[in-house]
C-alpha positions in Angstrom: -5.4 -14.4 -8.0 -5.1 -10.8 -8.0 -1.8 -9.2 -6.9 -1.4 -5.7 -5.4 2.3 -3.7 -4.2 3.5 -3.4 -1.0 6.1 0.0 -0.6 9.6 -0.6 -1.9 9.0 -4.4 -2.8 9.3 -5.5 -6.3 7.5 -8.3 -5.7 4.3 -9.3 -6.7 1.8 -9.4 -3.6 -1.4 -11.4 -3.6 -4.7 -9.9 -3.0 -5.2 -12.3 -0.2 -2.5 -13.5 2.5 -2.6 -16.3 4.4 -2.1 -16.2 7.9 -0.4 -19.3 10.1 -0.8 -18.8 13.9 -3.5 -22.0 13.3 0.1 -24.3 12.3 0.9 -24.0 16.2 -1.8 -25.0 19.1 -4.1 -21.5 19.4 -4.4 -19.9 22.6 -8.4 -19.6 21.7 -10.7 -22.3 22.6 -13.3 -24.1 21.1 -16.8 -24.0 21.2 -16.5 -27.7 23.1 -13.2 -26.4 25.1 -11.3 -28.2 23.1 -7.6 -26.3 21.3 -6.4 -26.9 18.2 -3.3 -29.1 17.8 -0.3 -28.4 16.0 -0.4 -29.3 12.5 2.4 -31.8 11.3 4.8 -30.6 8.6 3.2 -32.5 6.1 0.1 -30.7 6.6 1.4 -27.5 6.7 3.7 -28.5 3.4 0.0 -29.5 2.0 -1.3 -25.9 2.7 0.8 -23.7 1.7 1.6 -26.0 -1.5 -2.3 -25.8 -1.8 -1.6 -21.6 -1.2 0.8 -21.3 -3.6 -0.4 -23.5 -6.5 -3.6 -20.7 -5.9 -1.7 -18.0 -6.5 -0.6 -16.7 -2.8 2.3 -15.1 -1.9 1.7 -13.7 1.2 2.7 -15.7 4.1 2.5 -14.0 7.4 4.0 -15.5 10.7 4.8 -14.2 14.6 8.0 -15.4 16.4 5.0 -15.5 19.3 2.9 -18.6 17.1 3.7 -21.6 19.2 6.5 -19.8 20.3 8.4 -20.5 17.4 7.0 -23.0 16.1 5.2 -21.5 12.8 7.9 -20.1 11.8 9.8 -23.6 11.9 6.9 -25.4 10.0 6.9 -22.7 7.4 11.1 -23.2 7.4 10.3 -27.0 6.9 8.7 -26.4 4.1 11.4 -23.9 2.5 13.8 -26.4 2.7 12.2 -29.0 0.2 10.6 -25.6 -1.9 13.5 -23.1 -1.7 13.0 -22.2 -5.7 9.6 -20.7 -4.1 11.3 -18.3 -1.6 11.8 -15.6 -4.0 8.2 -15.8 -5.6 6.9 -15.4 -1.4 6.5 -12.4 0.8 7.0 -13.5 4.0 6.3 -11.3 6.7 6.8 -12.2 10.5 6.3 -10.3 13.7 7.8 -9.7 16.8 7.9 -7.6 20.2 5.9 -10.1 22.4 6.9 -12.0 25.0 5.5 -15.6 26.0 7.1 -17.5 28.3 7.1 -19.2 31.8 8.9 -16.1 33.0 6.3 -14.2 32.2 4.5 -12.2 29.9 5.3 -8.5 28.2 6.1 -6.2 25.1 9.5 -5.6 24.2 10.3 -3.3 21.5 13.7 -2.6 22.6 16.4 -2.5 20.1 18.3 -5.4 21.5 15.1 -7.5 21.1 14.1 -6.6 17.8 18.1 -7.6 16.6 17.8 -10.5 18.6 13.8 -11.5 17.7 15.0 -11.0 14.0 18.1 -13.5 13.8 15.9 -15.9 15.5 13.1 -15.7 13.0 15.6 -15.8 10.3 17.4 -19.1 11.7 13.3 -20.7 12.5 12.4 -19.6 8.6 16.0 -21.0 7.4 15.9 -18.1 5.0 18.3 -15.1 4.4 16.2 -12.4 4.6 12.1 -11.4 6.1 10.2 -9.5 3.0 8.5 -7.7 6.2 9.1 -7.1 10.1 6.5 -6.2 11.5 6.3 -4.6 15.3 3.2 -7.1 16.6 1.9 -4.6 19.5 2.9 -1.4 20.6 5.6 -1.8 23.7 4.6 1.1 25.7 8.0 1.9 27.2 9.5 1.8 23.3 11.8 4.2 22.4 11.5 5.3 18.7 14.9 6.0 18.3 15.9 2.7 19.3 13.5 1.2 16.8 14.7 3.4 13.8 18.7 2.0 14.9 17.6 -1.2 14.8 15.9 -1.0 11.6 18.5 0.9 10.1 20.8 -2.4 11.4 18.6 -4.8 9.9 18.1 -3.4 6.2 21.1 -1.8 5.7 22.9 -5.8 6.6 19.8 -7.2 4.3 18.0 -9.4 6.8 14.6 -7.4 6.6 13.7 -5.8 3.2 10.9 -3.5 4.6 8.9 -2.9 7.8 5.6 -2.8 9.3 3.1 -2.4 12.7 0.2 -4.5 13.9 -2.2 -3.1 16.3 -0.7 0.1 16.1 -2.7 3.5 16.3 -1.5 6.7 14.4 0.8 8.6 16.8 2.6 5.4 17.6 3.4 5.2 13.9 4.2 8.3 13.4 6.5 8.5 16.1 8.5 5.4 14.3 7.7 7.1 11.1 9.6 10.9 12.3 12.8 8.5 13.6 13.3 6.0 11.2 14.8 6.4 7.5 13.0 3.3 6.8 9.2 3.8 6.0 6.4 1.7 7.7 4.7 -0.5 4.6 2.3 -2.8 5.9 -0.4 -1.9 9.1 -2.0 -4.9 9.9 -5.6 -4.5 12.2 -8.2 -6.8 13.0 -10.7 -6.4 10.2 -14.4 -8.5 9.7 -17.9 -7.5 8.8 -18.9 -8.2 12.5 -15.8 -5.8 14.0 -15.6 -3.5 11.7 -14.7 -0.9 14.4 -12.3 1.1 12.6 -15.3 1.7 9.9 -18.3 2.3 12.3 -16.6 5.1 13.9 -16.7 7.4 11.1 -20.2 6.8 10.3 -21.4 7.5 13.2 -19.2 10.3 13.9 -20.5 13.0 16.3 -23.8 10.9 17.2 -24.9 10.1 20.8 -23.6 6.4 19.8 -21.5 4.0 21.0 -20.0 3.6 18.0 -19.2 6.5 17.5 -16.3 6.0 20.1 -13.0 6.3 18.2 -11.0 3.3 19.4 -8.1 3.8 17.2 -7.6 7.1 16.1 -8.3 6.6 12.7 -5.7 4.1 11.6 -7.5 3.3 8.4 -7.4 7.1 6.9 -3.9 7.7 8.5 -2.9 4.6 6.7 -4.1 5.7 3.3 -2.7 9.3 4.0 0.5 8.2 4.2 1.1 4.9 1.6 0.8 2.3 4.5 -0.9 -0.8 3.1 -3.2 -2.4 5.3 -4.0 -6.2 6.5 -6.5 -7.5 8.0 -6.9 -10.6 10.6 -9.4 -12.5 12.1 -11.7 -12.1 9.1 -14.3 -14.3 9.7 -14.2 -14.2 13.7 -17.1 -13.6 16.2 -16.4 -13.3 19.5 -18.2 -15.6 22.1 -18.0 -15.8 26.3 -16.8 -19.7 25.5 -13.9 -17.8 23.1 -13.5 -17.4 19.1 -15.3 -18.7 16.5 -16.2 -18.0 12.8 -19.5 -15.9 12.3 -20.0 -18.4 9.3 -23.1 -20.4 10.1 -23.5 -19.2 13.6 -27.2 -18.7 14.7 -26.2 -15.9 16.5 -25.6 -13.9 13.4 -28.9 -15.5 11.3 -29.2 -12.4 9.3 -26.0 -11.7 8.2 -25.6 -15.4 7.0 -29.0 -15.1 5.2 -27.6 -12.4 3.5 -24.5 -13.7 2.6 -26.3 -17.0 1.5 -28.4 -14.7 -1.1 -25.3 -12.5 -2.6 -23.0 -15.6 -2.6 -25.4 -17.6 -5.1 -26.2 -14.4 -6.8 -22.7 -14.4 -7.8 -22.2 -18.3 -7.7 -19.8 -18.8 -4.6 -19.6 -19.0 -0.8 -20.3 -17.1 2.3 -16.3 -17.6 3.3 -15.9 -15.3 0.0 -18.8 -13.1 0.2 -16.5 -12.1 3.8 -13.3 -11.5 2.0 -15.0 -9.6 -0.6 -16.5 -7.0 1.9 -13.0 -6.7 3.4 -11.4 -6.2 -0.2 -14.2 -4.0 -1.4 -13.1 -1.4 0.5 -11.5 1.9 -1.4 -8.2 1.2 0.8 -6.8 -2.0 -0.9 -7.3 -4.0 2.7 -5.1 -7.2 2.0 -7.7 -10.1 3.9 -5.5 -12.6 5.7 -7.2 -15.9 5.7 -6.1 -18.3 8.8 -7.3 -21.6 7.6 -5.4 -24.9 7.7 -8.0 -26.5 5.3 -6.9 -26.5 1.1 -10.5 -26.9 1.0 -11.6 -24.1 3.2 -8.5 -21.8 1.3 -10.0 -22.4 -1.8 -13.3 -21.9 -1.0 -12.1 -18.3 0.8 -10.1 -17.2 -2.3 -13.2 -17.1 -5.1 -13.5 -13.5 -3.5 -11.2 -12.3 -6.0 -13.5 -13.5 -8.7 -16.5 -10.8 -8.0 -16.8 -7.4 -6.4 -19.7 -6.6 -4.2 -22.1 -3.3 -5.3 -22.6 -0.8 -2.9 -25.6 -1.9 -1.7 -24.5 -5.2 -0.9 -22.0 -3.9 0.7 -24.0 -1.5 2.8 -26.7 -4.6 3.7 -23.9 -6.8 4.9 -22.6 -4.1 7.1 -26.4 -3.5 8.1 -27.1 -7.8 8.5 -24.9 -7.8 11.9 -27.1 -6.0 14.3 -26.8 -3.0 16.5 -26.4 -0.7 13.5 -28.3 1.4 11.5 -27.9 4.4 8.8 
């Protein structure tokens, strides 16, 4: 494994997280219209056993993940492995609301207190290595979000702090308020929705994707110190739902390509996709989502090889709809 830094933390941060929203039943649907079932804690104490004996120590959660529940399967597994809690980054997120009253963002600073303690009590730990705001609340006040993550570091329940989905000005409104900085921006991220990327290739063309969807979170992120994550990493989006582009006639070329550079360098396709996300200049942390030790395993030999630039270029190229 390869390890990276993450703002203020001393900790040693793998080059690859793994992601858990798969421990509790996924809203997405399968191919056959089936959902995933939640995993038992014996299989998620076999994963992320499998995770850490690989060198992960990234684990990132949502208080939104079977509404609770992946944060009590990963808590199930601190309590029979707590000499491993200070070895683990564990980052959670919060600000979304599930339930049969209904659905909406709340970034308020009552919530966040309130969305914290519970994560703490479901992960039966002291303290969350990172918070991270999952989607932007658009009636948030960034005052209110600087008290309450003044509250929560200064009483050592959260050590630093982070965004998903977030574009630049929404940051940087958090950013001006806060005395705590933003580590960790965490955007969906693949070969096949590489959005943030196509944008500034394309960049005053007559194109489509030239359309700027996120105001350049990626540069604003490097500007300014703010790691980057990325999920969904090997997901294609179908009418039916999700799916992984691996194998998928749909994306024939791509996977012909990946076939060739992954026995060029003696691995797998599921690598070959991490290692386009990791080749990048920005340090992009790849979350894999799996529940498989096998599939993990399989993901992780992307640390082993780095891509060229023309491979790199030719996988971007192998999806379709672009072109240089």
């Amino acid at each position: 494994m390869k390890y990276t830094t993450v703002s203020t933390s001393p900790k040693k941060v793998s080059a690859v997280g793994l992601g858990t929203m798969r421990f509790s039943p996924e809203v997405a649907v399968n191919k056959d219209g089936t959902r995933n079932v939640e995993k038992t804690q014996a299989e998620v104490d076999a994963i992320l056993s499998s995770a850490v004996e690989q060198g992960i120590t990234l684990i990132d959660t949502s208080d939104i993940y079977g509404r609770g529940r992946s944060e009590e399967l990963i808590g199930g597994f601190l309590k029979t492995h707590g000499h491993l809690r200070d070895s683990l980054f564990i980052e959670t997120k919060t600000g979304m609301h599930d339930a049969e009253d209904g659905k909406w963002f709340d970034l308020s600073k009552e919530h966040i207190l309130e969305a914290a303690d519970a994560s703490l009590r479901r992960l039966g730990t002291d303290y969350i290595d990172c918070l991270m705001l999952h989607r932007p609340d658009q009636l948030f006040d960034p005052e209110e979000v600087a008290e309450a993550f003044d509250e929560l570091y200064h009483a050592g329940k959260v050590l630093t702090f982070g965004v998903s989905n977030f574009v630049p000005n929404q940051i940087e409104l958090i950013r001006r308020a806060a005395d705590q900085p933003i580590a960790l921006c965490q955007m969906q991220l693949s070969i096949v929705h590489a959005l943030m990327i196509e944008q500034r290739l394309f960049t005053n063309k007559h194109n489509d994707m030239a359309v700027d969807r996120d105001l350049d979170v990626l540069d604003y992120c490097r500007l300014n110190g703010i790691r980057m994550e990325a999920w969904s990493i090997l997901q294609a989006h179908h009418p039916w739902g999700y799916a992984s582009f691996i194998g998928d006639p749909e994306y024939a070329e791509l996977n012909a390509v990946m076939n060739r550079i992954a026995e060029k360098y003696g691995t797998n396709p599921h690598a070959v996709a991490a290692a386009w996300i990791m080749r990048h200049p920005a340090g992009i942390i790849p979350m894999a989502g799996t529940t498989n030790p096998a599939h993990l395993a399989s993901t992780l030999e992307c640390v082993d090889f780095e891509l060229t630039r023309p491979e790199w270029y030719e996988l971007f190229l192998a999806v379709g709809d672009r072109y240089l």
